[in-house]
N, C-alpha and C positions, 0 to 999 in steps of 0.2 A: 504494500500500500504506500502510496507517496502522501507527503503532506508540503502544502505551500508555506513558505514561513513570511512571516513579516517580522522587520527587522530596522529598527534604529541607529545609526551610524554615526558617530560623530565627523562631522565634516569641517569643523571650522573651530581655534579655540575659541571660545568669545569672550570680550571685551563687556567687563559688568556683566546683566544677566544676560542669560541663551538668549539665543533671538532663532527666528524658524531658519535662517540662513546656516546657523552651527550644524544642521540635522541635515542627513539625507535618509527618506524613508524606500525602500527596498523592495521587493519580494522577490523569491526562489527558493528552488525545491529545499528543507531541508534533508540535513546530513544523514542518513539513517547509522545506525552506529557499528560500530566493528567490536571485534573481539572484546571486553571487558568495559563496555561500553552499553548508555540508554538513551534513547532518543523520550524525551520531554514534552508533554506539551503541559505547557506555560499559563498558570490560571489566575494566579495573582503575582503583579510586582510593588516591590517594596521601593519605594521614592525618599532618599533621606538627603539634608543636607549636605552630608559629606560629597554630594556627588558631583556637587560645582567644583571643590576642591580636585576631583579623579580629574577635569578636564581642561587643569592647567598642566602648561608644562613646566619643568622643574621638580628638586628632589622634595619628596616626599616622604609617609611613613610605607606609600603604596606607588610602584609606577603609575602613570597617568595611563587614560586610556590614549591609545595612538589616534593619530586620524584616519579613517577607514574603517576604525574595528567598531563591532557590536558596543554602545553603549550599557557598562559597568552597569550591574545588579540586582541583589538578589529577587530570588522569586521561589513562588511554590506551584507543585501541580501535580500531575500523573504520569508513570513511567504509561508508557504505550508501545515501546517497543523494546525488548532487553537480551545484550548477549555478555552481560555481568551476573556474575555466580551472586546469589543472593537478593537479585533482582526480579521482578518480576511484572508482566502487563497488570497494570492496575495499584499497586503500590504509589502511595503519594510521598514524596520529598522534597526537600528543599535543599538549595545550591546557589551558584551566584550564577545564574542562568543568563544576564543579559538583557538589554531590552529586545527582546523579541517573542513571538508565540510559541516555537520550537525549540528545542537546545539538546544538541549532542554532548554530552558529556560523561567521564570518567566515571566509576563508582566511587570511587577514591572521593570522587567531587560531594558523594551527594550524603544529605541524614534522611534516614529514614521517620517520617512523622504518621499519626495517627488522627484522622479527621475526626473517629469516635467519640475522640475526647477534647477537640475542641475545633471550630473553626478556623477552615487555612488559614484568614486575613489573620488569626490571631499567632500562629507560626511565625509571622513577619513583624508581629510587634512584642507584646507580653513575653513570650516562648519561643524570640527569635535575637537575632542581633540586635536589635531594641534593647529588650529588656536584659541582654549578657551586657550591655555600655550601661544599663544605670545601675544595675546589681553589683560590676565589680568596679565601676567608679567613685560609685558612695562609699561599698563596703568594702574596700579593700584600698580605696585612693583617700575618700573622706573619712575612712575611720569614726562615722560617729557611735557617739554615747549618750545614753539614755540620761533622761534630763538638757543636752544640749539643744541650740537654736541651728536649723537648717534653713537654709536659705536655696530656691533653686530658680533661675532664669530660667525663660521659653518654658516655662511649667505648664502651660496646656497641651504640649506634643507630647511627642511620644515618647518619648527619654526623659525629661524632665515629670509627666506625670508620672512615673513607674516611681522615680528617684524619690517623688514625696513620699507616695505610698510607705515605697521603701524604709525610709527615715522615722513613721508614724509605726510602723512594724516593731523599729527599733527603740521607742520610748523617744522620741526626740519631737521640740515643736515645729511644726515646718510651715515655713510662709514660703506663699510660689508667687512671682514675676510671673504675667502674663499680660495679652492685649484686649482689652475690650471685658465690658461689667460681666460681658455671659461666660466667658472663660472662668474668668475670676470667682464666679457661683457657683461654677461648676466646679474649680479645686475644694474650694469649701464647703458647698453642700452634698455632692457625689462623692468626693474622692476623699475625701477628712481633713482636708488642709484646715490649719488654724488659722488661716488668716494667707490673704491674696490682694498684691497689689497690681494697678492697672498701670501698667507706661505708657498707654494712651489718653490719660486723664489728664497728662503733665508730668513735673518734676516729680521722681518718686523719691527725692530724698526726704523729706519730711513723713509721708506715709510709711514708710519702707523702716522708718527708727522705731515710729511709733509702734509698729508691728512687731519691733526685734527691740522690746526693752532692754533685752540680758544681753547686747548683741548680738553677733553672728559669730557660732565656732565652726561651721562649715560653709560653705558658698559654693554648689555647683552650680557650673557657670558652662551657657550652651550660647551666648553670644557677644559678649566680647563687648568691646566700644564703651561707652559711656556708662551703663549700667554697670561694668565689672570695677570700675572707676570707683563707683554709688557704695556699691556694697566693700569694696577694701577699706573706706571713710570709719566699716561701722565693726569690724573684725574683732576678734579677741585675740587675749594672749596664747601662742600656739593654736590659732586658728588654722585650719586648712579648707586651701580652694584648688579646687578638682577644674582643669582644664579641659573640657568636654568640645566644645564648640567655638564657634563666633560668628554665628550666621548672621550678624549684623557687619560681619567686616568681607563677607565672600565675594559680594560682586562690586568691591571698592575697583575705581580708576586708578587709585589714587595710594599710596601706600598703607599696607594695612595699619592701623590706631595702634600701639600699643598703651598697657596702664602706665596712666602720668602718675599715678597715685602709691606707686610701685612701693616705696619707702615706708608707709603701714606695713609691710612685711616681714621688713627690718624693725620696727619698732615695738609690734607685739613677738616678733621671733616667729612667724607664722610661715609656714609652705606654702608652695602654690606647685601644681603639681599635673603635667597631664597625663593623659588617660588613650592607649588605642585597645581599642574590645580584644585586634589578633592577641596580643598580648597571654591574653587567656583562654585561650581555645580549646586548650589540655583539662579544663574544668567546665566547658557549656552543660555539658552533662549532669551535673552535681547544680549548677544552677538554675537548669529549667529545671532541676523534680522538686527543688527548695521552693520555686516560686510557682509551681502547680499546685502543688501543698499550699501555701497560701490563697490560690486563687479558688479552690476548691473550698476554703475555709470562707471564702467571701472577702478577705482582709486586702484582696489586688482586683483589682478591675483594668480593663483595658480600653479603649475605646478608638475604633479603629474609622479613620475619611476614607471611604470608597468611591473613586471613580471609576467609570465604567468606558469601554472604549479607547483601543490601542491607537489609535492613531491620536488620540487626544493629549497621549503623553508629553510632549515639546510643552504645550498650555499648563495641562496640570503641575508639571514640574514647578513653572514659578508660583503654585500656591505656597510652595513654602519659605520662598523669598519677601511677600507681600504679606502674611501673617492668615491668610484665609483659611489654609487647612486647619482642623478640629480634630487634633486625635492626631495616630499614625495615619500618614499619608497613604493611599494603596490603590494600584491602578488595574481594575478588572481586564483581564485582554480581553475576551470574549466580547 
């Protein structure tokens, strides 16, 4: 049986955000797979931040995607075709598949997942790459402690929501940075945040203190610029701030912002410290059955942006640049 693949290409790097000129959209046969190999078809992909970063050039924690190749990222779906020992047609996994419908790939490449027990789109957030960056960013980067004040930027996505949860798991108060009043009701009244300030209301250094009486002994931080500024101002002694992001600095012209505020660092003796998820790859295992376990207890939720429609991806993509997406960002191909 043949299948058509459609496929995303990066064709240009771009300057600020993508523009439809960086893309070239494709189709032909997919690969069918050879010896130790499955051919994929592709049901959800996962759209994160990081991926403006994949399509600069220069050194990295990850090479960049080239030009011509399949646009970088993960996804989940169905094996359909399999000549890999332990594979089989109809097994669902996830891999970093690409933007496309089809994907030849390794077994070596892929985990084998269970839709029984939860929803793909939720593979690609809670019980996926998502959730291994805020589980061993907090708890293994931010070291918090029960009784301490957390603090988490972009706290309505999907890294930054897990991170609160997270924190509130661990005895700690957690105030989330986010944009707009329904974000901000939603970390506090769904998700248990103690308290949520808007960066779209104005300056949040005043709200943002009042919020953090005791100050801040952790600050993950998923965007960088001004606000990482905000919160170095309010830090404790032996504070630590988890490097996660800076998606307010991705599609700068212009050199990226570093903290002017840098020397709070020095002054309480605090870290600052990044964070890449490969890093821990040898423990995803031991992470998604700790945070199943919670999500089965009700104490994680997830909450996943579903669009629908492959060709839409170039559009969707800048949802996460403009603050629109709700949740993990996830692009139905179908």
């Amino acid at each position: 049986m043949s299948y058509e693949n459609r496929q995303f290409l990066l064709a240009a790097r771009p300057v600020g955000l993508p523009k439809a000129s960086d893309w070239a959209y494709v189709k032909a046969p997919a690969r069918m797979p050879e010896d130790g190999e499955v051919l994929l078809g592709v049901e959800y992909l996962s759209l994160d931040p990081a991926m403006r970063g994949w399509m600069n050039e220069g050194k990295s924690y990850i090479a960049p995607v080239k030009i011509g190749e399949v646009m970088r990222a993960l996804g989940v779906g169905k094996v359909l075709e399999s000549k890999a020992a332990g594979f089989s047609a109809g097994d669902y996994v996830s891999a970093g598949t690409g933007i496309q419908a089809y994907a030849t790939l390794k077994a070596k490449e892929l985990t084998k997942i269970d839709p029984t027990l939860a929803p793909l789109p939720v593979y690609l957030n809670v019980l996926g790459m998502t959730g291994m960056t805020a589980y061993f960013g907090l708890l293994e980067v931010g070291e918090p402690k029960a009784g301490e004040t957390v603090v988490v930027s972009g706290a309505a996505g999907a890294v930054g929501a897990t991170v609160g949860q997270l924190a509130k798991i661990k005895g700690c108060r957690v105030v989330g940075i986010a944009g707009g009043a329904e974000k901000c009701a939603f970390l506090v009244d769904e998700l248990g945040f103690d308290a949520a300030v808007d960066y779209k209301a104005g300056d949040i250094r005043k709200p943002l203190k009042e919020a953090c009486p005791n100050g801040i002994d952790v600050y993950f931080d998923n965007v960088g610029g001004e606000i990482l500024d905000t919160c170095l101002a309010l830090i404790n002694l032996r504070a630590r701030i988890v490097i996660c992001g800076a998606i307010s600095q991705y599609n700068n012209t212009t050199a990226v912002r570093g903290p002017a505020n840098y020397l709070s660092l020095l002054v309480n003796r605090a870290r600052m410290q990044g964070m890449v998820v490969f890093d821990y790859a040898d423990r995803y295992g031991v992470a998604a059955r700790e945070m199943a376990g919670w999500m089965a207890e009700g104490k994680l939720k997830g909450r996943e942006d579903i669009v629908e429609g492959f060709e839409n991806f170039p559009d969707t993509l800048l949802k996460l640049f403009t603050g629109e997406n709700f949740g993990k960002l996830v692009l139905k191909v179908a």
